[in-house]
N, C-alpha and C positions, 0 to 999 in steps of 0.2 A: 635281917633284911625284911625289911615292909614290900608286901606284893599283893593285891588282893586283885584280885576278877574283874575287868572293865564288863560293863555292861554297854554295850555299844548299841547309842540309837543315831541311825543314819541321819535324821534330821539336824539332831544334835552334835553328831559329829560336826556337818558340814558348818552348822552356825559357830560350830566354835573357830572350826577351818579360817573363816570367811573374818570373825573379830582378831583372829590372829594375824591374817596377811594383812588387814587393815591398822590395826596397830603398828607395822613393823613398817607400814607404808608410810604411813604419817610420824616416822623416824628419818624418814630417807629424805621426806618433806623437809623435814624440819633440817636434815644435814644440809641439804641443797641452801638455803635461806641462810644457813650459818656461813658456807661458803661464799656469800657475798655480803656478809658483813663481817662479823670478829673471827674471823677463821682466814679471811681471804689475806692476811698480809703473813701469817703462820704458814699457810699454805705454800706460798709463792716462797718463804725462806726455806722451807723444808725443800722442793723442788729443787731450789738453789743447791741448797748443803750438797743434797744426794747427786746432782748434775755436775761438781765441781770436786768432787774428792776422787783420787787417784785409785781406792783399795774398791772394797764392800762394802754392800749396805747388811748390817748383822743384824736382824729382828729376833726378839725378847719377847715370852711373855708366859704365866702362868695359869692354869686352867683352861674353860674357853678362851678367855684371850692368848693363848700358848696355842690352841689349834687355830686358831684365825689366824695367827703370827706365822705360824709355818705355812697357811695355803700364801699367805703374804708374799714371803720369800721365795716360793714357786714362782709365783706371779712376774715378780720383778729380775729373777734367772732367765726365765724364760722370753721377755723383752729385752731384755738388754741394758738390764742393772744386773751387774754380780751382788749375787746373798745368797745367803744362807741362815738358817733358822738355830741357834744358841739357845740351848734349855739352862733357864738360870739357877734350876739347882746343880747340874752339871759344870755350869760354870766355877761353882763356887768349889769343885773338887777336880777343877785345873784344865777345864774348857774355855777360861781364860784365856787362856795362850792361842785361842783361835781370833781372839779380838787384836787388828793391828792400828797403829796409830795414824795408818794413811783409811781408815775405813770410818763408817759413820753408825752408830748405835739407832735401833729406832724400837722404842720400847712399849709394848704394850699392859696397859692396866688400868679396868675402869674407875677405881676408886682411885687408884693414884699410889697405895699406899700396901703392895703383896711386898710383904718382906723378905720374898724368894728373890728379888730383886736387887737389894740393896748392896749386893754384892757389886754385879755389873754397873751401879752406879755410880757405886766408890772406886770402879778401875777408871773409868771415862773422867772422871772429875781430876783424879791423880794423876793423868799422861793428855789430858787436855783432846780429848776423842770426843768431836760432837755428837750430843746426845739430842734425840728427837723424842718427845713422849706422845703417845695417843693416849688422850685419860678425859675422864670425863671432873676427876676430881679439878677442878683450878685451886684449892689450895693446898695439894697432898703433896709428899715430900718428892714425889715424882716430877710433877711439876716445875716444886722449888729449884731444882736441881739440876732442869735438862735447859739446855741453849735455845727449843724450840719449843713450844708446848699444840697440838692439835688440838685445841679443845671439844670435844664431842658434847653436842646438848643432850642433858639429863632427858630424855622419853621416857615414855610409861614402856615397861617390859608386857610382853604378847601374855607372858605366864600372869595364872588369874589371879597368884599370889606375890606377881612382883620380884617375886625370888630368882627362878630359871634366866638366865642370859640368852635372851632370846633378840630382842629389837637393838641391843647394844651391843651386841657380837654382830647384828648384821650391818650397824652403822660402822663397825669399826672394820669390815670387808670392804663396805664399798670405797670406803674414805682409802683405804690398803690400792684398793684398784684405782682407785682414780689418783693415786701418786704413782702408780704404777705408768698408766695409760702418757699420766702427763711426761711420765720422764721420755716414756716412747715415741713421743710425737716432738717433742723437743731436740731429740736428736734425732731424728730422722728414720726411725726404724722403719723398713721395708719389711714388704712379705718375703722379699729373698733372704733376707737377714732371720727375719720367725723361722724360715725352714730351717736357717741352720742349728737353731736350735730343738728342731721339732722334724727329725727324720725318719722318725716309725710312724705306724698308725695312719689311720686315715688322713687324721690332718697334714702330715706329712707327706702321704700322696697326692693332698689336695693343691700342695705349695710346691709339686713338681710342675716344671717345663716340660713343652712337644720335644724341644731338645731334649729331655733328660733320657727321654722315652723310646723318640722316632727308628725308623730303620732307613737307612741311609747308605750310600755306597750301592756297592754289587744287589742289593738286598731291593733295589727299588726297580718296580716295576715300569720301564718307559721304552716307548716305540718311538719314532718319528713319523711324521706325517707323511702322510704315503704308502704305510704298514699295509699288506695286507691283511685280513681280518683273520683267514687262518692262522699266520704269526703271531698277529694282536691274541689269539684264544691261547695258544700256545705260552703265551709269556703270561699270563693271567692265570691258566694251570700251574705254573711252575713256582710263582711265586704267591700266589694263595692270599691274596690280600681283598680279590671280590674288584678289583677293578685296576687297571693298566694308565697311565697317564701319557698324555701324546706331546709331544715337543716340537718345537719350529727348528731350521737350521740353526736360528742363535741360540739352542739351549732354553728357550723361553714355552713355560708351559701353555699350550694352546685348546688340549682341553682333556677326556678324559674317557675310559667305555667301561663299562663298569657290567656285571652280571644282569643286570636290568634294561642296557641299553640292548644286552645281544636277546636277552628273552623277547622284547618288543619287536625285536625285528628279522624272529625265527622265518616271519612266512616269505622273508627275501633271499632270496641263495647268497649266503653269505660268505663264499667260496670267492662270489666275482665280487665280495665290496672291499673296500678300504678302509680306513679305522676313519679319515676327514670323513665318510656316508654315516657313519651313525653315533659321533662321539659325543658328548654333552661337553657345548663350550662354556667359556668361563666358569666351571667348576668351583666347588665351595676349598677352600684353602684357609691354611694360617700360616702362621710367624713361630720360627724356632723358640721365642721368647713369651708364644702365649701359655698361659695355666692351662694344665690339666682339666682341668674343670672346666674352663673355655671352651676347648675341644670336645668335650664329653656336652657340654650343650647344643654346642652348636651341631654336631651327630643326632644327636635327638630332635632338635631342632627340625632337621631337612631329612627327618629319618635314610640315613646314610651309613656305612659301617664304617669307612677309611677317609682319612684327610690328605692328600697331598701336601707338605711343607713345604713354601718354598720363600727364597730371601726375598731383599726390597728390590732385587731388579726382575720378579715373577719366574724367576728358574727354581726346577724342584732341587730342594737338597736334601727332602726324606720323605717317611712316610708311617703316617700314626692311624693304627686301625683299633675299634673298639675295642678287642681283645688286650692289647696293650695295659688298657685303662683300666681294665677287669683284674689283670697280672698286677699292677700296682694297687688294686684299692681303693680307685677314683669310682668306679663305674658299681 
Protein backbone atom coordinates (compact mmCIF):
# COMPACT_ATOMS: atom_id res chain seq x y z
CA UNK A 1 0.00 0.00 0.00
CA UNK A 2 1.57 3.54 -1.26
CA UNK A 3 0.79 6.22 1.63
CA UNK A 4 3.05 8.96 2.12
CA UNK A 5 2.40 12.33 4.21
CA UNK A 6 0.41 15.13 2.55
CA UNK A 7 1.97 18.24 3.26
CA UNK A 8 -0.92 20.51 3.23
CA UNK A 9 -0.52 24.12 2.12
CA UNK A 10 -3.80 26.06 2.64
CA UNK A 11 -3.36 28.19 -0.25
CA UNK A 12 -2.70 25.25 -2.24
CA UNK A 13 -5.30 23.30 -1.13
CA UNK A 14 -8.00 25.81 -1.86
CA UNK A 15 -6.46 26.39 -5.69
CA UNK A 16 -6.73 22.92 -6.19
CA UNK A 17 -10.27 23.00 -4.46
CA UNK A 18 -11.47 25.83 -6.68
CA UNK A 19 -9.76 23.78 -10.43
CA UNK A 20 -11.57 20.79 -9.21
CA UNK A 21 -15.16 22.31 -8.76
CA UNK A 22 -14.36 24.14 -12.04
CA UNK A 23 -13.65 21.20 -14.00
CA UNK A 24 -16.52 19.09 -12.79
CA UNK A 25 -18.54 22.32 -13.51
CA UNK A 26 -17.71 22.64 -17.00
CA UNK A 27 -19.04 18.78 -17.14
CA UNK A 28 -22.28 19.70 -16.07
CA UNK A 29 -21.95 22.54 -18.92
CA UNK A 30 -21.17 20.56 -21.23
CA UNK A 31 -24.10 17.78 -20.15
CA UNK A 32 -26.63 20.47 -20.16
CA UNK A 33 -25.58 21.42 -24.12
CA UNK A 34 -25.67 17.71 -24.82
CA UNK A 35 -29.18 17.70 -23.58
CA UNK A 36 -30.36 19.85 -26.15
CA UNK A 37 -28.76 18.42 -28.83
CA UNK A 38 -27.67 14.49 -29.41
CA UNK A 39 -28.77 13.48 -26.05
CA UNK A 40 -32.35 15.10 -26.26
CA UNK A 41 -34.04 12.45 -28.34
CA UNK A 42 -32.18 9.39 -26.11
CA UNK A 43 -33.36 11.11 -23.36
CA UNK A 44 -36.92 11.65 -24.00
CA UNK A 45 -36.90 7.59 -25.23
CA UNK A 46 -35.29 6.58 -22.01
CA UNK A 47 -38.19 8.72 -20.08
CA UNK A 48 -40.50 6.92 -22.26
CA UNK A 49 -39.10 3.16 -21.73
CA UNK A 50 -39.06 3.83 -17.87
CA UNK A 51 -42.71 5.69 -17.68
CA UNK A 52 -44.26 2.91 -19.71
CA UNK A 53 -43.13 -0.45 -18.23
CA UNK A 54 -45.28 -2.21 -15.76
CA UNK A 55 -42.19 -3.94 -13.41
CA UNK A 56 -38.58 -1.92 -12.18
CA UNK A 57 -36.23 0.17 -13.15
CA UNK A 58 -32.93 -2.36 -12.18
CA UNK A 59 -29.66 -0.07 -12.32
CA UNK A 60 -26.15 -1.82 -13.00
CA UNK A 61 -22.99 -0.91 -12.76
CA UNK A 62 -19.29 -1.43 -11.66
CA UNK A 63 -16.90 0.49 -9.47
CA UNK A 64 -17.63 4.24 -9.16
CA UNK A 65 -20.31 3.79 -11.56
CA UNK A 66 -21.74 0.91 -9.28
CA UNK A 67 -21.93 3.60 -6.44
CA UNK A 68 -23.47 6.25 -8.44
CA UNK A 69 -25.82 3.38 -9.87
CA UNK A 70 -27.15 2.66 -6.34
CA UNK A 71 -27.52 6.57 -5.08
CA UNK A 72 -29.48 6.28 -8.67
CA UNK A 73 -31.91 3.62 -7.67
CA UNK A 74 -32.52 5.42 -4.18
CA UNK A 75 -33.36 8.31 -6.15
CA UNK A 76 -35.83 7.00 -8.49
CA UNK A 77 -37.56 4.54 -5.21
CA UNK A 78 -37.85 7.32 -3.52
CA UNK A 79 -40.08 9.41 -6.32
CA UNK A 80 -41.92 7.11 -7.56
CA UNK A 81 -40.08 4.88 -9.91
CA UNK A 82 -39.62 1.35 -8.35
CA UNK A 83 -35.73 0.07 -8.46
CA UNK A 84 -33.42 -1.29 -7.03
CA UNK A 85 -29.63 -1.53 -7.44
CA UNK A 86 -28.30 -5.28 -9.09
CA UNK A 87 -24.36 -5.74 -8.45
CA UNK A 88 -23.40 -7.35 -11.68
CA UNK A 89 -21.13 -9.58 -10.36
CA UNK A 90 -23.76 -10.88 -8.12
CA UNK A 91 -25.90 -11.19 -10.89
CA UNK A 92 -23.83 -13.41 -12.55
CA UNK A 93 -24.20 -16.03 -9.38
CA UNK A 94 -28.04 -15.91 -9.58
CA UNK A 95 -29.11 -12.29 -8.90
CA UNK A 96 -30.41 -12.76 -12.11
CA UNK A 97 -33.54 -13.98 -11.13
CA UNK A 98 -34.17 -10.48 -9.64
CA UNK A 99 -34.40 -9.11 -13.08
CA UNK A 100 -38.15 -9.65 -14.49
CA UNK A 101 -39.33 -9.09 -18.08
CA UNK A 102 -41.99 -6.51 -17.29
CA UNK A 103 -38.88 -4.24 -15.82
CA UNK A 104 -36.32 -2.16 -17.74
CA UNK A 105 -32.38 -2.63 -17.19
CA UNK A 106 -30.51 0.82 -16.93
CA UNK A 107 -26.71 0.23 -16.98
CA UNK A 108 -24.02 2.05 -16.00
CA UNK A 109 -20.31 2.28 -17.58
CA UNK A 110 -18.09 4.81 -18.71
CA UNK A 111 -15.99 3.12 -21.15
CA UNK A 112 -18.79 1.00 -22.24
CA UNK A 113 -16.87 -1.99 -22.07
CA UNK A 114 -16.62 -3.54 -17.60
CA UNK A 115 -16.91 -7.06 -18.46
CA UNK A 116 -18.74 -7.50 -14.90
CA UNK A 117 -21.49 -6.74 -17.05
CA UNK A 118 -21.78 -8.89 -19.84
CA UNK A 119 -23.70 -10.94 -18.07
CA UNK A 120 -26.80 -8.72 -17.49
CA UNK A 121 -26.45 -8.02 -20.93
CA UNK A 122 -26.82 -11.38 -22.33
CA UNK A 123 -30.07 -11.79 -19.98
CA UNK A 124 -31.85 -8.56 -21.41
CA UNK A 125 -30.95 -9.43 -24.97
CA UNK A 126 -32.15 -13.24 -24.50
CA UNK A 127 -35.83 -12.39 -22.87
CA UNK A 128 -36.12 -9.05 -24.82
CA UNK A 129 -35.80 -6.57 -21.34
CA UNK A 130 -35.01 -3.08 -22.37
CA UNK A 131 -31.84 -2.17 -21.90
CA UNK A 132 -30.86 1.70 -21.31
CA UNK A 133 -26.81 2.38 -21.09
CA UNK A 134 -25.19 5.43 -19.59
CA UNK A 135 -21.70 5.29 -21.15
CA UNK A 136 -19.73 7.58 -22.47
CA UNK A 137 -18.09 4.92 -24.92
CA UNK A 138 -20.58 5.32 -28.29
CA UNK A 139 -18.77 2.57 -29.69
CA UNK A 140 -18.35 -0.12 -26.78
CA UNK A 141 -20.19 -3.14 -26.69
CA UNK A 142 -22.48 -1.67 -24.20
CA UNK A 143 -23.60 0.53 -26.38
CA UNK A 144 -23.86 -1.94 -29.23
CA UNK A 145 -26.13 -3.73 -27.44
CA UNK A 146 -28.59 -1.61 -25.43
CA UNK A 147 -32.19 -0.13 -27.07
CA UNK A 148 -31.20 3.17 -25.74
CA UNK A 149 -27.89 4.61 -25.44
CA UNK A 150 -27.21 8.07 -22.90
CA UNK A 151 -24.44 9.18 -24.37
CA UNK A 152 -22.27 11.29 -21.79
CA UNK A 153 -19.55 13.72 -23.39
CA UNK A 154 -16.01 12.77 -22.84
CA UNK A 155 -14.84 15.98 -20.11
CA UNK A 156 -11.56 16.32 -18.82
CA UNK A 157 -11.60 14.28 -15.15
CA UNK A 158 -11.06 16.95 -11.93
CA UNK A 159 -7.99 14.18 -11.06
CA UNK A 160 -4.70 16.07 -12.31
CA UNK A 161 -3.79 12.62 -13.72
CA UNK A 162 -6.99 11.92 -15.53
CA UNK A 163 -7.22 8.71 -14.01
CA UNK A 164 -9.79 9.25 -10.67
CA UNK A 165 -13.67 9.32 -11.70
CA UNK A 166 -14.29 12.38 -10.57
CA UNK A 167 -16.20 14.94 -13.40
CA UNK A 168 -17.82 11.60 -15.05
CA UNK A 169 -19.28 10.11 -11.93
CA UNK A 170 -20.65 13.46 -11.41
CA UNK A 171 -22.10 13.77 -14.95
CA UNK A 172 -23.44 10.38 -14.62
CA UNK A 173 -25.45 11.55 -11.00
CA UNK A 174 -26.95 14.30 -12.44
CA UNK A 175 -28.09 12.87 -15.77
CA UNK A 176 -29.33 9.69 -12.96
CA UNK A 177 -31.40 12.88 -11.31
CA UNK A 178 -32.62 14.53 -13.84
CA UNK A 179 -34.39 10.97 -15.27
CA UNK A 180 -35.18 10.74 -11.96
CA UNK A 181 -36.87 14.40 -11.53
CA UNK A 182 -38.25 13.97 -15.18
CA UNK A 183 -40.05 10.78 -14.49
CA UNK A 184 -41.52 12.69 -11.20
CA UNK A 185 -42.98 15.52 -12.76
CA UNK A 186 -44.49 13.41 -15.58
CA UNK A 187 -46.46 11.73 -13.33
CA UNK A 188 -47.56 13.86 -11.17
CA UNK A 189 -45.73 13.16 -8.04
CA UNK A 190 -46.88 15.29 -4.99
CA UNK A 191 -45.27 16.07 -1.83
CA UNK A 192 -48.13 13.86 -0.16
CA UNK A 193 -46.93 11.01 -2.26
CA UNK A 194 -42.68 11.92 -1.20
CA UNK A 195 -44.03 11.57 2.41
CA UNK A 196 -45.22 8.39 1.74
CA UNK A 197 -42.18 7.39 0.91
CA UNK A 198 -40.29 9.45 3.28
CA UNK A 199 -41.75 8.95 6.90
CA UNK A 200 -38.88 9.21 9.32
CA UNK A 201 -36.57 12.04 9.75
CA UNK A 202 -36.99 15.38 9.50
CA UNK A 203 -37.87 15.40 5.99
CA UNK A 204 -40.61 13.29 6.91
CA UNK A 205 -41.82 15.81 9.59
CA UNK A 206 -41.36 18.48 7.17
CA UNK A 207 -44.10 16.68 4.74
CA UNK A 208 -46.61 16.27 7.62
CA UNK A 209 -50.11 18.06 7.77
CA UNK A 210 -51.70 20.51 10.73
CA UNK A 211 -54.10 17.53 10.40
CA UNK A 212 -51.47 14.84 11.05
CA UNK A 213 -50.50 16.86 14.20
CA UNK A 214 -53.52 19.03 15.52
CA UNK A 215 -55.45 18.37 18.87
CA UNK A 216 -58.90 18.45 18.08
CA UNK A 217 -62.12 17.23 19.93
CA UNK A 218 -62.45 17.67 23.77
CA UNK A 219 -58.73 18.77 23.66
CA UNK A 220 -59.59 22.25 22.05
CA UNK A 221 -59.66 25.15 23.89
CA UNK A 222 -63.09 27.34 22.98
CA UNK A 223 -65.44 29.70 24.97
CA UNK A 224 -68.23 31.52 23.37
CA UNK A 225 -68.84 35.02 23.22
CA UNK A 226 -70.03 36.37 26.17
CA UNK A 227 -67.45 34.02 28.40
CA UNK A 228 -66.57 35.68 31.40
CA UNK A 229 -62.83 36.23 31.72
CA UNK A 230 -62.63 34.36 34.82
CA UNK A 231 -63.98 31.08 32.78
CA UNK A 232 -61.91 32.30 29.77
CA UNK A 233 -58.48 31.94 32.40
CA UNK A 234 -59.90 28.91 33.71
CA UNK A 235 -60.15 26.96 30.39
CA UNK A 236 -56.77 28.33 29.26
CA UNK A 237 -55.30 26.73 32.57
CA UNK A 238 -56.81 23.59 31.87
CA UNK A 239 -55.92 23.05 28.59
CA UNK A 240 -52.43 24.55 28.44
CA UNK A 241 -52.10 25.63 24.93
CA UNK A 242 -51.14 29.62 26.05
CA UNK A 243 -54.43 30.76 24.47
CA UNK A 244 -58.45 30.08 24.33
CA UNK A 245 -60.32 30.63 21.09
CA UNK A 246 -63.84 32.45 21.14
CA UNK A 247 -66.77 31.26 18.91
CA UNK A 248 -69.93 33.02 17.64
CA UNK A 249 -73.50 31.10 18.15
CA UNK A 250 -72.74 29.50 14.51
CA UNK A 251 -69.73 27.83 15.58
CA UNK A 252 -67.63 30.34 13.68
CA UNK A 253 -64.29 31.51 15.03
CA UNK A 254 -64.51 35.17 16.16
CA UNK A 255 -61.33 35.56 17.72
CA UNK A 256 -58.92 34.58 20.39
CA UNK A 257 -57.18 35.68 24.32
CA UNK A 258 -54.31 34.25 24.51
CA UNK A 259 -51.64 34.87 27.69
CA UNK A 260 -50.54 38.24 26.18
CA UNK A 261 -53.88 39.70 25.78
CA UNK A 262 -54.68 38.93 29.70
CA UNK A 263 -50.94 40.23 30.76
CA UNK A 264 -51.88 43.74 28.84
CA UNK A 265 -54.70 44.19 30.45
CA UNK A 266 -53.79 43.10 34.13
CA UNK A 267 -54.42 46.76 35.25
CA UNK A 268 -58.28 46.26 34.38
CA UNK A 269 -60.28 43.99 36.89
CA UNK A 270 -60.70 41.29 34.87
CA UNK A 271 -63.28 39.73 37.26
CA UNK A 272 -65.99 42.28 35.55
CA UNK A 273 -64.63 41.74 31.63
CA UNK A 274 -65.64 39.36 29.10
CA UNK A 275 -63.54 37.58 26.71
CA UNK A 276 -65.57 40.15 23.49
CA UNK A 277 -63.30 43.19 25.99
CA UNK A 278 -60.05 41.87 25.24
CA UNK A 279 -59.80 39.03 22.65
CA UNK A 280 -57.48 39.60 19.53
CA UNK A 281 -59.92 39.33 16.45
CA UNK A 282 -59.40 37.75 13.28
CA UNK A 283 -56.67 35.71 14.73
CA UNK A 284 -53.80 34.07 12.69
CA UNK A 285 -55.18 30.52 11.45
CA UNK A 286 -54.64 27.74 9.03
CA UNK A 287 -56.12 24.77 6.96
CA UNK A 288 -56.00 21.11 8.11
CA UNK A 289 -54.20 20.57 4.84
CA UNK A 290 -51.45 23.13 5.34
CA UNK A 291 -47.41 21.74 5.90
CA UNK A 292 -45.86 21.60 8.87
CA UNK A 293 -43.53 23.80 8.03
CA UNK A 294 -46.28 26.47 7.03
CA UNK A 295 -47.28 26.56 10.43
CA UNK A 296 -44.00 26.52 11.97
CA UNK A 297 -43.35 29.87 9.85
CA UNK A 298 -46.10 31.35 9.97
CA UNK A 299 -45.44 31.02 14.40
CA UNK A 300 -42.38 32.61 13.96
CA UNK A 301 -43.68 34.80 11.69
CA UNK A 302 -46.23 36.66 14.14
CA UNK A 303 -44.15 35.27 17.08
CA UNK A 304 -47.11 33.22 18.27
CA UNK A 305 -46.94 29.86 20.14
CA UNK A 306 -50.46 28.13 18.95
CA UNK A 307 -52.71 28.10 15.62
CA UNK A 308 -56.16 27.63 15.83
CA UNK A 309 -57.27 25.08 12.78
CA UNK A 310 -60.14 25.75 11.33
CA UNK A 311 -62.16 24.39 7.94
CA UNK A 312 -63.34 26.59 4.78
CA UNK A 313 -66.49 27.76 6.63
CA UNK A 314 -63.97 29.61 9.58
CA UNK A 315 -65.13 27.00 12.46
CA UNK A 316 -62.21 25.58 14.59
CA UNK A 317 -61.80 21.93 14.11
CA UNK A 318 -58.19 21.85 16.08
CA UNK A 319 -55.44 23.23 17.43
CA UNK A 320 -51.52 23.04 16.60
CA UNK A 321 -49.13 24.64 19.26
CA UNK A 322 -45.39 24.99 18.74
CA UNK A 323 -44.60 22.23 20.99
CA UNK A 324 -46.29 19.87 18.58
CA UNK A 325 -43.82 20.92 15.88
CA UNK A 326 -40.84 20.42 18.38
CA UNK A 327 -42.57 16.62 19.16
CA UNK A 328 -42.29 15.81 15.45
CA UNK A 329 -39.04 17.41 14.27
CA UNK A 330 -40.28 20.27 12.30
CA UNK A 331 -39.33 22.97 14.73
Amino acid sequence: MIKRQAKVDSNGAIASAIRTVETEKAGLVALSAALEGRLYDAFCEAVRTIGEISGRVIVTGIGKSGHIGAKIAATLASTGTPSFFVHPVEANHGDLGMIGRDDVVLALSWSGESAELQGIISYTRRFSIPLIALTSGERSTLAREADTVLLLPKEQEACPHGLAPTTSTLMQLALGDALAVALLEARGFTATDFKTFHPGGKLGASLSHVADIMHSGEYMPLVPLGTGMPDAVMMLAQKRYGCVGVIDEDGVLAGIVTDGDIARNLSRNLAELIVDDIMTRAPKTVKPTTLATAALGLLNQHNISALIVTDETLRPVGIVHFHDLLRIGVA
